[in-house]
C-alpha positions in Angstrom: 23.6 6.5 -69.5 24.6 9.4 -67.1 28.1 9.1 -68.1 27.0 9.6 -72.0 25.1 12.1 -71.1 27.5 13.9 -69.1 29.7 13.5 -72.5 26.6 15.0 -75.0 25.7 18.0 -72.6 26.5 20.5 -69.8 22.9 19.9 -68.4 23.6 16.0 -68.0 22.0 15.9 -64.6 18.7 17.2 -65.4 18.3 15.6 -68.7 18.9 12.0 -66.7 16.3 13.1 -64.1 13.9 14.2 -66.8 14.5 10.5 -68.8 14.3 9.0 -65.2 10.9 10.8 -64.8 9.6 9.6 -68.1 10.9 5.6 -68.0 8.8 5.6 -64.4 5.8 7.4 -65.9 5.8 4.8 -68.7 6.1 2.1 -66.7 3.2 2.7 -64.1 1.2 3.7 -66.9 2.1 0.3 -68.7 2.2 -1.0 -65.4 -1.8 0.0 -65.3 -3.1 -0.6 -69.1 -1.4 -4.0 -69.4 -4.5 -6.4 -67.2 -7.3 -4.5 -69.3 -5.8 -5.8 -72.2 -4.2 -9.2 -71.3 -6.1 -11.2 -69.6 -4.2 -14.6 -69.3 -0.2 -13.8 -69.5 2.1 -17.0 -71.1 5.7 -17.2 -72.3 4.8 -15.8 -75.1 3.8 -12.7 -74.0 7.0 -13.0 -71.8 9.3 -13.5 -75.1 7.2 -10.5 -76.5 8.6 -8.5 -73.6 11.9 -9.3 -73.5 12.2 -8.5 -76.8 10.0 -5.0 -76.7 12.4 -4.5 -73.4 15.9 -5.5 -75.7 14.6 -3.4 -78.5 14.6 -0.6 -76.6 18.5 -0.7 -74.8 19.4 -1.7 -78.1 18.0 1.0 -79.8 19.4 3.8 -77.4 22.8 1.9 -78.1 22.7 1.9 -81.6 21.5 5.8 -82.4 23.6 7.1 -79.4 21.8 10.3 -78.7 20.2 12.3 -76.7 16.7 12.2 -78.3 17.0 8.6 -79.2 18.1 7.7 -75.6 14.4 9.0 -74.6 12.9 6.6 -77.2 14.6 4.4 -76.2 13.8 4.4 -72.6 10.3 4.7 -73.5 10.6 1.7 -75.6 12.2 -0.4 -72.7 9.4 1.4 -70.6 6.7 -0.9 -71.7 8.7 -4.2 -72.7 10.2 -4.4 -68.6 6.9 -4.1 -67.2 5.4 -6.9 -69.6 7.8 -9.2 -69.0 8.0 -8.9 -65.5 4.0 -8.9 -65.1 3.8 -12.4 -67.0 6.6 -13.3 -65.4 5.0 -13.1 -61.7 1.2 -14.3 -62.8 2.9 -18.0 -64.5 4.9 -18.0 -60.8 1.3 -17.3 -59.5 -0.8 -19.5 -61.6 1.4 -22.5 -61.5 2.9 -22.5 -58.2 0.6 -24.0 -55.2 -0.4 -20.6 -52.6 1.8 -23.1 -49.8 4.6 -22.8 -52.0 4.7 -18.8 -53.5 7.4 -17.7 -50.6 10.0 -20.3 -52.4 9.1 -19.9 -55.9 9.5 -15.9 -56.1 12.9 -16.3 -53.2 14.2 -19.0 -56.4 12.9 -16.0 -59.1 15.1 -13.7 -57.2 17.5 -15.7 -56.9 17.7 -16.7 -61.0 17.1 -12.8 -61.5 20.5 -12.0 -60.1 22.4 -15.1 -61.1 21.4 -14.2 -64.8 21.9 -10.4 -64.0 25.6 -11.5 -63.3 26.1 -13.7 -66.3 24.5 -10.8 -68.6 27.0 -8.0 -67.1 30.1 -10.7 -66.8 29.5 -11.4 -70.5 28.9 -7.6 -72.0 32.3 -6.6 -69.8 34.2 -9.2 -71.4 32.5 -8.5 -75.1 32.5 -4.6 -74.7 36.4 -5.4 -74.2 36.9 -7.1 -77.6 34.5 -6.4 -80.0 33.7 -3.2 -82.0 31.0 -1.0 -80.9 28.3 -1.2 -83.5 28.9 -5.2 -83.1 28.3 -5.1 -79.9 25.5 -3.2 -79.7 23.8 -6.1 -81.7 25.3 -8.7 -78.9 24.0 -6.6 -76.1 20.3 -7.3 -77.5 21.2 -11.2 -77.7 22.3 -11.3 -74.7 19.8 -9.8 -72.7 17.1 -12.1 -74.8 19.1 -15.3 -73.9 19.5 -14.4 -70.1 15.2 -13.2 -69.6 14.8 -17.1 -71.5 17.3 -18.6 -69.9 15.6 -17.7 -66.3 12.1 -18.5 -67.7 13.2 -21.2 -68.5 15.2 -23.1 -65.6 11.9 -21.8 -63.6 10.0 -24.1 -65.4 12.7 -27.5 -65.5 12.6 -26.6 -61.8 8.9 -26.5 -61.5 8.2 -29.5 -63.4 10.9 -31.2 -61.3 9.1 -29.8 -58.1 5.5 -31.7 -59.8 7.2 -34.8 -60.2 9.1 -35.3 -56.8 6.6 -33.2 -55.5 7.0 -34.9 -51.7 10.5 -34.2 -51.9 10.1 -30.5 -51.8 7.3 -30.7 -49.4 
């Protein structure tokens, strides 16, 4: 996003520090508001999330401006912090308190396998496919890799349940 805004304006610098400043505000505040109004988190509130949080980097990609990149930040400002809230209370509600250091060290380690897979896969589309395409990919894809974590947490969890002395 620096790099486009180094394209749009002379100021690049301190408009990225300003849109910096206002993705962090929203996401404390988001960060705060979310347990008063959600009291027990599921998937779908983490689908919900991923989708807010897709919305939004698609929505800065697609109306490639300055104004809209603020929106759009703000946008993925309050989908990140929903999915990664539900995401950690499942982890904490269905994982035994004996268990939490290996299920959030596996988290981690599915959050950067699917990072990789997600940046592999835009490279090699943002190489051959038009923008405005691609811009629609770019939300897909960031859906299908947030799911696709979720989602081989939970194969391995139920694994863990039914073998459960072999991961003792």
């Amino acid at each position: 996003m620096l790099l486009a805004l180094s394209k749009m304006s002379p100021a690049s610098e301190q408009l990225y520090s300003i849109l910096q400043g206002l993705f962090g505000g929203i996401v404390i505040v988001t960060n705060i508001i979310i347990p008063y109004f959600i009291k027990k988190m599921t998937l779908r509130h983490y689908f919900i999330g991923s989708i807010i949080w897709a919305t939004g980097i698609t929505y800065y990609g697609l109306l490639y401006d300055i104004p809209h990149f603020f929106i759009g930040a703000a946008i993925v400002g309050i989908g990140m912090p929903l999915a990664s809230l539900t995401r950690v209370y499942i982890v904490q509600s269905l994982v035994p308190e004996d268990k939490m250091g290996r299920a959030f060290s596996l988290n981690a380690v599915l959050l950067y396998f699917s990072n990789t897979i997600s940046l592999a896969l835009y490279g090699i589309f943002s190489l051959h496919v038009s923008y405005p395409i691609f811009n629609v990919c770019e939300w897909y894809l960031h859906v299908a890799c947030q799911l696709d974590r979720t989602t081989f947490f939970y194969i391995f969890y139920e694994i863990r349940s039914v073998f459960s002395d072999t991961f003792s």
